[in-house]
N, C-alpha and C positions, 0 to 999 in steps of 0.2 A: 708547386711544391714549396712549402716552408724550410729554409734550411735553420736549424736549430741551434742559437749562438747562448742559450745558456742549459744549464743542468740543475741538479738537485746533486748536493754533495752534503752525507750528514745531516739531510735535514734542510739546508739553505740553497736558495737558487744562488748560483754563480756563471759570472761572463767565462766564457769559452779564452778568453785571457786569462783570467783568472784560474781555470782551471789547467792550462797549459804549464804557468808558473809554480804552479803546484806539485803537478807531475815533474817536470825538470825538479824542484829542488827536491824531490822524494829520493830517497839512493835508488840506484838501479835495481837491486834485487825486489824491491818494496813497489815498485810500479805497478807492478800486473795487479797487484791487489786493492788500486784506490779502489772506491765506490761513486764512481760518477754515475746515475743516474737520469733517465730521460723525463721533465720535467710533464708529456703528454701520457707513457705509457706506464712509466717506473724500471723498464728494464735498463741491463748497464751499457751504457753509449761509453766511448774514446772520442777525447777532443783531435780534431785534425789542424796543422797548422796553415796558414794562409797559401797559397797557391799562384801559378802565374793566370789561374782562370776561376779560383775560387777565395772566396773569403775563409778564416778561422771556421770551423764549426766543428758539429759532435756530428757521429755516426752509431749506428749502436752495434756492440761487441756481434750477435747473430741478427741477422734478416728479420726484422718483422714486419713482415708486411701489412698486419692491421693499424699499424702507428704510419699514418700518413704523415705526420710532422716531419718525418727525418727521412724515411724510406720511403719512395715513391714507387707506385705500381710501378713495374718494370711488362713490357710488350714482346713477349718470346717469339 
């Protein structure tokens, strides 16, 4: 599995840093609405911040399971 450290925002691919710093200086009511972007599929991903087992990266808002980039088949 690829984990996905940039997006499409507007148009431009941007670091998952980058997009992070974005969202924080957005005011709070104005968040839910960026447009991040998944740079494989086009649907809208949320960046995640680094973790104690994972790096920064994006997720995408709903499940898609045909974008292997970011969502990995899952094994029910």
């Amino acid at each position: 599995m690829s984990i996905a450290t940039q997006c499409k925002f507007f148009g431009h691919i941007i670091t998952v840093e980058k997009a992070l710093a974005v969202r924080k200086a957005a005011p709070a009511n104005n968040r839910s609405s960026l447009a991040f972007e998944c740079i494989k599929c086009g649907k809208a991903v949320r960046p995640h911040v680094a973790g104690d087992r994972c790096k920064a990266h994006f997720v995408h808002l709903h499940r898609n399971p045909e974008c292997q980039y970011i969502d990995p088949p899952r094994d029910f």
